[in-house]
N, C-alpha and C positions, 0 to 999 in steps of 0.2 A: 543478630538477625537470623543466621542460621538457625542456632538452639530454637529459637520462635516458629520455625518455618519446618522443621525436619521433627519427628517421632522421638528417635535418638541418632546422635552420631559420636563417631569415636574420635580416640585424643588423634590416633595415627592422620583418618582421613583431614581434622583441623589443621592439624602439622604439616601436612601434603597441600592445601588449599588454598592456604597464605603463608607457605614457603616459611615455616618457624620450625623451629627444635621442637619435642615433646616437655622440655623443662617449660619452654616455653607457653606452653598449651595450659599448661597445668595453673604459673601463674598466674595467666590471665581470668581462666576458669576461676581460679579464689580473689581475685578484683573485682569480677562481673558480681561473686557470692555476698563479698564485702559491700556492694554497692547496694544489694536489697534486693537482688533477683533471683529467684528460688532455681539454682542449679541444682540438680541430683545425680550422683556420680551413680554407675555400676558395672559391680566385676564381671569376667567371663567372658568367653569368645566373643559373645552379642553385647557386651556390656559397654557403655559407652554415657554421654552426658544425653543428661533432658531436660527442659525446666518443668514445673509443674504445669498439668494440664488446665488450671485452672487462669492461672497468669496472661497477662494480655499487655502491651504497652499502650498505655490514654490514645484512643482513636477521637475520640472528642464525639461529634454530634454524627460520624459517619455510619450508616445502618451496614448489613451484614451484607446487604442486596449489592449497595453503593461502593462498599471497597471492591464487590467483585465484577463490577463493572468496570473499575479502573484496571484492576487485574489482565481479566480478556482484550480491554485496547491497548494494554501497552508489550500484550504475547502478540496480536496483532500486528505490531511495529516491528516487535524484536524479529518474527518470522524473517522479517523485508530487509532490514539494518542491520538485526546483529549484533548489536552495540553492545560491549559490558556491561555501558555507564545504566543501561535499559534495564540488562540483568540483573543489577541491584541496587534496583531502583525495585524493581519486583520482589527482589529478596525484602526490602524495606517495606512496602505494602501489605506483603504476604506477612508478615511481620505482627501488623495489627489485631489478623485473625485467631481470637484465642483456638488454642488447641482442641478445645471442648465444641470450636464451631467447626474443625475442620471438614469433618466428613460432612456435614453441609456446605460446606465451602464448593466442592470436590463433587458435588450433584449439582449444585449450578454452574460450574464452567463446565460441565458436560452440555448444557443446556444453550448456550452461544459461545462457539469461537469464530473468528474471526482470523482469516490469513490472507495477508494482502501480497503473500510470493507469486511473481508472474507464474503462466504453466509453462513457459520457456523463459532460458534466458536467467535464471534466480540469481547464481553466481555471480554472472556478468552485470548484472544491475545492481548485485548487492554493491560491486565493488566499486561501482561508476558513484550508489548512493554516499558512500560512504569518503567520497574526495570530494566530495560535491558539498558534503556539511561540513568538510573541515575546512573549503576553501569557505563557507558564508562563515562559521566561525572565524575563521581569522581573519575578513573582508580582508582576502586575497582575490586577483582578479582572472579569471579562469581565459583557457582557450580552445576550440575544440573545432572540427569538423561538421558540417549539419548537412542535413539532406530533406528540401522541404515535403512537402505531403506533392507538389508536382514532379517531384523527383531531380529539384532543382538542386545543384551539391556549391555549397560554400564555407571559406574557411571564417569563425565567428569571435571575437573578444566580449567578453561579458562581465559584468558585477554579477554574482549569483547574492541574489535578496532570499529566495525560498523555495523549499520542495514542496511540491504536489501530489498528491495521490489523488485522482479522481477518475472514477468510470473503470475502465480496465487496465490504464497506465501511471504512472510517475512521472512529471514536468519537473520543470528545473522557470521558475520565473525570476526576469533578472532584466537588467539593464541594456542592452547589444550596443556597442558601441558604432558599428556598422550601420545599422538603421538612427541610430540616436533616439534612441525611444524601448519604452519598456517592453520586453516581448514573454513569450511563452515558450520553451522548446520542448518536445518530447523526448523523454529518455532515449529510448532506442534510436531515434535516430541521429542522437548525438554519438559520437567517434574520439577517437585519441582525445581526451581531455584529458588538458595539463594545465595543473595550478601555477598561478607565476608570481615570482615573488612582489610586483606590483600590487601595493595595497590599495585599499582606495574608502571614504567615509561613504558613508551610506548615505541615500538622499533622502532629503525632507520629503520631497512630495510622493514619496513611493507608494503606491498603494496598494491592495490586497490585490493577491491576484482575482478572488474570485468578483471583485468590482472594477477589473478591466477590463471589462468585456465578453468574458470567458462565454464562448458558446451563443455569441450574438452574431448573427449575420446580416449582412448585408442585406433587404430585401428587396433590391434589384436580381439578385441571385436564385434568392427561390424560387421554386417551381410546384402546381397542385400534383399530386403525384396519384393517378388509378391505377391498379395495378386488381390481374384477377388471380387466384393463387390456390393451386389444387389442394385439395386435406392431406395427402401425402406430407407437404412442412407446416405442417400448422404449428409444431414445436417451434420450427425456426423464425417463421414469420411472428409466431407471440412473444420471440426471444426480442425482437428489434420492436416493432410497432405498438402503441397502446391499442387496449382493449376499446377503446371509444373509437381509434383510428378503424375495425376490422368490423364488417357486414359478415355474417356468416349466413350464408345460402342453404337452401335447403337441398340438394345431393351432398352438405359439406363442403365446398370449395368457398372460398373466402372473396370479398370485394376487400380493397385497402383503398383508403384515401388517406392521404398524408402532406402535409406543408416537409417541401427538403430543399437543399441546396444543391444548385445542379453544377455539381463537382465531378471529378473524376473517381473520387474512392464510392460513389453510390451506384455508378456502371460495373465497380467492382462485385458492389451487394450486389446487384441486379444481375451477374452473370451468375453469381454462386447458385444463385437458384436455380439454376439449368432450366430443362422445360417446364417445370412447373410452376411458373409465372409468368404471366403475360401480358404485357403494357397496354393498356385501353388508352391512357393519356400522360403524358403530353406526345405527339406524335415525331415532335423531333428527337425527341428522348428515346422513344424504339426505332427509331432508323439508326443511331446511333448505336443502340444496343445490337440491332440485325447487323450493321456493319462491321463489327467487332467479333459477334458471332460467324462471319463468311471468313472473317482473317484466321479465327480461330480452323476453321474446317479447312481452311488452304493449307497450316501448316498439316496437317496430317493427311493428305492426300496424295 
């Protein structure tokens, strides 16, 4: 897979990469030759193995487009995971594309990547990811710390069924034994997670996370939301709101109207914008806002 994947490389760096002698390198090199695949050896500083550029192992019916689409989502993964088993699984992919297509290859993954590393936090999630798949691998039963979205802190036991990536984070969906019922946790604000050697069978009626509910509210909760919003964030406000949600005025200042849930993390939105948005309705919703904003100006006074 290497040879497939690399220009040329040498006996030394094969020797160094899977931990073998150079005797060894050599034999192996004349069992791959023996088996029908065109190795070429050469001398000199730069000298080293390569198969023929023409050589490709059976991709079967997959086009040049389609292997490179597998390609960029599984660099996508590896960015966030890490995982070896990722990395040559890539090596094996990369593998298919004859040599003759690579410098096409190599223009379309310039054309989409895909990195799903937080912009904070990379390490620390990588490694929270990475216990988190060994505990569903092995249906061990995890334990951790959680801190809800109202800032509520409890200690949690879980089945992890499966990871998430969606929107801007990583869930972890799984069983809570606490609530007895399937939930959702978000990465970050899970804590001390510790695999325990309690195993546990997986359940029958588990289901996807994305057909539990994901992103369904209540609609006693909602609320019509008008809000007027200066051209100053017009970035910001097209960052959150759709294009159908925004009136755009004529000096530039923006009408929003939007269906949301009137939660605590949306007075959070609602303050970031500082002055340059201003609540037309619902009215309880900016006395709420003005009241937070007076707490805000008390501490610095």
């Amino acid at each position: 897979m290497l040879l497939l994947n690399r220009r040329r490389i040498s006996a030394k760096e094969l020797s160094e990469r899977f931990e073998v002698s150079l005797r060894t390198v050599y034999r192996d090199v004349e069992a791959i030759n023996q088996a029908g695949i065109p190795v070429v050896s050469f001398a000199g500083l730069s000298g080293g193995y390569e198969i023929m550029d023409q050589y490709r192992l059976e991709r079967q019916f997959l086009s040049l487009e389609e292997l490179q689409s597998i390609i960029v989502g599984l660099k996508g993964i590896r960015s966030t995971v890490g995982d070896q088993e990722i990395g040559n699984l890539l090596d094996k992919v990369g593998a298919l594309v004859a040599k003759s297509e690579q410098n096409t290859a190599a223009r379309l993954d310039d054309q989409l990547i895909i990195d799903m590393n937080p912009w904070r936090r990379g390490s620390e999630d990588k490694e929270k990811l990475n216990t988190l798949r060994c505990a569903i691998k092995d249906s061990k039963m995890i334990s951790f710390q959680y801190i809800s979205s109202q800032s509520e802190q409890s200690v949690r036991s879980a089945e992890p069924m499966s990871i998430v990536a969606k929107g801007f984070g990583w869930y972890l969906y799984g069983y809570c034994l606490l609530r007895q019922d399937f939930r959702i946790f978000r990465l970050n604000r899970m804590k001390e997670i510790e695999v325990l050697s309690e195993t546990f069978e997986r359940r029958t009626e588990t289901k996807e996370p994305f057909q539990h509910g994901w992103g369904q509210r209540d609609p006693s909760t909602l609320i019509t939301l008008v809000l007027h919003a200066q051209q100053s964030i017009q970035a910001q406000i097209e960052d959150y709101f759709q294009q159908k949600q925004i009136a755009y005025q004529n000096d530039g200042s923006m009408i929003i109207t939007a269906t949301q849930p009137d939660e605590p993390w949306l007075h959070s939105l609602l303050l970031g914008y500082g002055p340059s948005v201003r609540i037309i309705e619902p009215a309880h919703l900016a006395a709420a806002i003005k009241e937070k904003a007076e707490k805000i100006v008390q501490l610095y006074s």
